[in-house]
C-alpha positions in Angstrom: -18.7 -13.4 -59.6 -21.8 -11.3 -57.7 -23.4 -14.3 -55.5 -27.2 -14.5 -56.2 -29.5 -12.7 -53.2 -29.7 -14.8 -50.4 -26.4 -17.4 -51.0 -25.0 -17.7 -47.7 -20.8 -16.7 -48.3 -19.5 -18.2 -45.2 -19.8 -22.1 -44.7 -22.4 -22.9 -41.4 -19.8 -23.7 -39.3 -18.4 -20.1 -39.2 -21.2 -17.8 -39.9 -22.6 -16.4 -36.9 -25.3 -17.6 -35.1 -28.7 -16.2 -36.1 -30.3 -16.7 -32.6 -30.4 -14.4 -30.1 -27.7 -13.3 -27.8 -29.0 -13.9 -24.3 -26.9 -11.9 -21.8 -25.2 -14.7 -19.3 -26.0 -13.3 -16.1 -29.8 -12.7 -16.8 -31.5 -16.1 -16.4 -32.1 -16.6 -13.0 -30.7 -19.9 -11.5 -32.8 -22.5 -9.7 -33.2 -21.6 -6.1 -31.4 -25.6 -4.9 -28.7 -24.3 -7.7 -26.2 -23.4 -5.4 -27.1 -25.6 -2.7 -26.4 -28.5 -5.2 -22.9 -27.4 -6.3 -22.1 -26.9 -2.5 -23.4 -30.4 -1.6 -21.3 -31.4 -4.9 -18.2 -29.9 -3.5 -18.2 -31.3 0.0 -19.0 -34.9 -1.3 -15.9 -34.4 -3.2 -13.9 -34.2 0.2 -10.4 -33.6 0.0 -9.8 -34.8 -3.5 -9.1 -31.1 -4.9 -6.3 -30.9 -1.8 -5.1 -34.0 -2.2 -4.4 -33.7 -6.2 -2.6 -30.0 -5.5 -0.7 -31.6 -2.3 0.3 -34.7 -4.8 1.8 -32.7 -7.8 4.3 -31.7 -5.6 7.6 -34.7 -4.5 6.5 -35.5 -0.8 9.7 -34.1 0.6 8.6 -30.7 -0.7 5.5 -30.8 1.5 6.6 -29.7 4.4 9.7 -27.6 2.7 9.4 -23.6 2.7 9.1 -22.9 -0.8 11.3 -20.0 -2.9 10.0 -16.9 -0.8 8.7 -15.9 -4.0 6.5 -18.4 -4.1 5.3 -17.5 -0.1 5.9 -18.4 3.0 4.0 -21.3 3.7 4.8 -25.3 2.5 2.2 -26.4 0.6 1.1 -29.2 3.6 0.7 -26.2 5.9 -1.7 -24.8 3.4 -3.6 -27.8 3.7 -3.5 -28.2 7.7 -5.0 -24.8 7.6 -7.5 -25.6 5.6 -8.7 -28.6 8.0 -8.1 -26.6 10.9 -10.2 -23.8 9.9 -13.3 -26.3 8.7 -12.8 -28.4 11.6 -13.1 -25.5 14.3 -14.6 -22.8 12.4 -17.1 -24.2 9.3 -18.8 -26.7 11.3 -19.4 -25.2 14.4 -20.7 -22.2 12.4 -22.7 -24.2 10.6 -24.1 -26.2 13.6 -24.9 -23.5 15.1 -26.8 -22.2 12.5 -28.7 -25.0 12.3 -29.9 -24.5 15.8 -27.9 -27.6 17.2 -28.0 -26.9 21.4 -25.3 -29.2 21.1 -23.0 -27.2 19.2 -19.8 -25.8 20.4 -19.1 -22.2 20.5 -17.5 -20.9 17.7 -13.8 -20.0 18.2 -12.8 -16.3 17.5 -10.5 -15.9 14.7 -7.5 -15.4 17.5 -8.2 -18.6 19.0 -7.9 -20.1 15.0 -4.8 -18.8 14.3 -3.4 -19.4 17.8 -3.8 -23.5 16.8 -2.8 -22.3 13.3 0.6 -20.8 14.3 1.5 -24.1 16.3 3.2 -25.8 12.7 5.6 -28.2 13.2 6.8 -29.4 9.4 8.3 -32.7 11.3 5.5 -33.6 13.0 3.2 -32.7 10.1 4.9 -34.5 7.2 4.3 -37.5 9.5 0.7 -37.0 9.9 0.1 -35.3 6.5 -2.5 -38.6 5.6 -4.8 -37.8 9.0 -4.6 -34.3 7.8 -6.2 -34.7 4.8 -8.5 -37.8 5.9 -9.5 -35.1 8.7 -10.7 -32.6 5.9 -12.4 -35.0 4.2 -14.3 -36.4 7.5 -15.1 -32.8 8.5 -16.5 -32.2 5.0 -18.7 -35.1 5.4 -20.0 -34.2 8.6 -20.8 -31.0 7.1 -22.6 -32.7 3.8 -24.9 -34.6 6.6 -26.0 -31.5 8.5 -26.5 -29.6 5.0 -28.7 -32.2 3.6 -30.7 -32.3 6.3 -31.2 -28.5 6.4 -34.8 -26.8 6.0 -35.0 -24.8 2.9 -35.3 -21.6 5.1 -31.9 -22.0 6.6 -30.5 -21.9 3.5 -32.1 -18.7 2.7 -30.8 -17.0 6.3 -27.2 -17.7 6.1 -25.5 -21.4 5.2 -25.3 -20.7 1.9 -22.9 -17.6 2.9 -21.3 -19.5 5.5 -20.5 -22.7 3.2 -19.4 -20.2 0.2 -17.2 -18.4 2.3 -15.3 -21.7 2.9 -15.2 -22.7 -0.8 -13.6 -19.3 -1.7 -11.5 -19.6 1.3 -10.1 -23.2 0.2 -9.7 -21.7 -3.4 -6.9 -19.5 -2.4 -5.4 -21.6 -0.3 -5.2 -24.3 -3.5 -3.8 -21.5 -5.8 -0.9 -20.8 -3.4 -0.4 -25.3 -3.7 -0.3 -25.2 -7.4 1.7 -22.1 -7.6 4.4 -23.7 -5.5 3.6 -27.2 -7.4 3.8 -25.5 -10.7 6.5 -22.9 -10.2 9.3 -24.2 -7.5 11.4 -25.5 -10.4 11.3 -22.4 -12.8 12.3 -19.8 -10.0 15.5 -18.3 -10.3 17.1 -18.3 -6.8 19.2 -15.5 -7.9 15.6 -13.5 -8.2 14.5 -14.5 -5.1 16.3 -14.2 -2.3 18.6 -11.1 -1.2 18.5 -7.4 -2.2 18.6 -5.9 -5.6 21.6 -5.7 -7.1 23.4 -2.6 -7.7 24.4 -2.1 -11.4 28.3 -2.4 -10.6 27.7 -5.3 -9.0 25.9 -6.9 -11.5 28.7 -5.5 -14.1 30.9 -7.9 -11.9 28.6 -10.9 -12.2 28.6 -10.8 -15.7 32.7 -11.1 -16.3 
């Protein structure tokens, strides 16, 4: 039967929308927009860290994961991450901020100098400061930020605090990749050299 002119055909809940379509990157955010997320972020601390670190058993924090997983133990991906806030962020920041008081900020050599000094004993023992040290580092950081005039955010925080929020992102990927995948791994896939067909015609019988 040849609906009269006009009947809608499709119930409401799946005809499309008559409004429209706004593209999403053209409204323009409000200028405190990404300050507010990044004061969000750091008042959160170390909980993102700490949830990644605890989805894996605590004897696996310090433990090299399967190699294809990487190299580094998902505790050293969070000691890096306090290290680097701790003697990069901050000082950066401070110094932004025109703080006379401010240490000078170590060169990336002098980072990963401190960086390569990992010790999975001594870490596993201290893997509570390590995180409670993030999280005190990130609320020093939320103290200078709030105080911040708006023109310092326009210069160069905003880079400098984004840069860190990116940086931490990759760092909890590589956690939840080992947290998520150590079980499913096939050792046979992951360590040694391919193996030639014969040998794998071997395997098999």
């Amino acid at each position: 039967m040849k609906p009269v002119p006009g009947t809608p055909i499709l119930r409401a809940s799946v005809e499309v929308p008559r409004k429209r379509v706004i593209d999403l990157c053209t409204s323009v955010a409000a200028p405190t927009g990404a300050r507010e997320r990044i004061l969000a972020w750091l008042a959160e601390g170390a909980r993102e860290v700490t949830w990644a670190l605890c989805s894996l058993p605590r004897e696996r924090w310090a433990e090299p994961p399967p190699s294809r997983l990487g190299g580094w133990p998902a505790l050293r991906h969070a000691r890096h991450l306090a290290l680097r806030e701790t003697h990069l962020t901050l000082p950066s920041v401070r110094q932004a901020l025109g703080d006379v008081a401010a240490e000078s900020v170590p060169s990336s050599a002098e980072l990963e100098h401190v960086d390569s000094a990992w010790d999975a004993a001594a870490a596993i023992e201290s893997a509570e400061a390590i995180v409670q040290g993030l999280g005190n580092t990130r609320f020093e950081l939320l103290q200078w930020l709030e105080a911040a005039p708006d023109q310092a955010w326009d210069r160069k925080l905003d880079w400098l605090i984004l840069q860190a929020r990116q940086h931490e992102l990759e760092h909890l990927a590589a956690i939840w990749r080992v947290a998520l995948y150590w079980d499913r791994v096939s050792p046979a896939s992951v360590t040694g050299l391919p193996l030639h067909p014969a040998d794998r015609l071997e395997e098999s019988h």
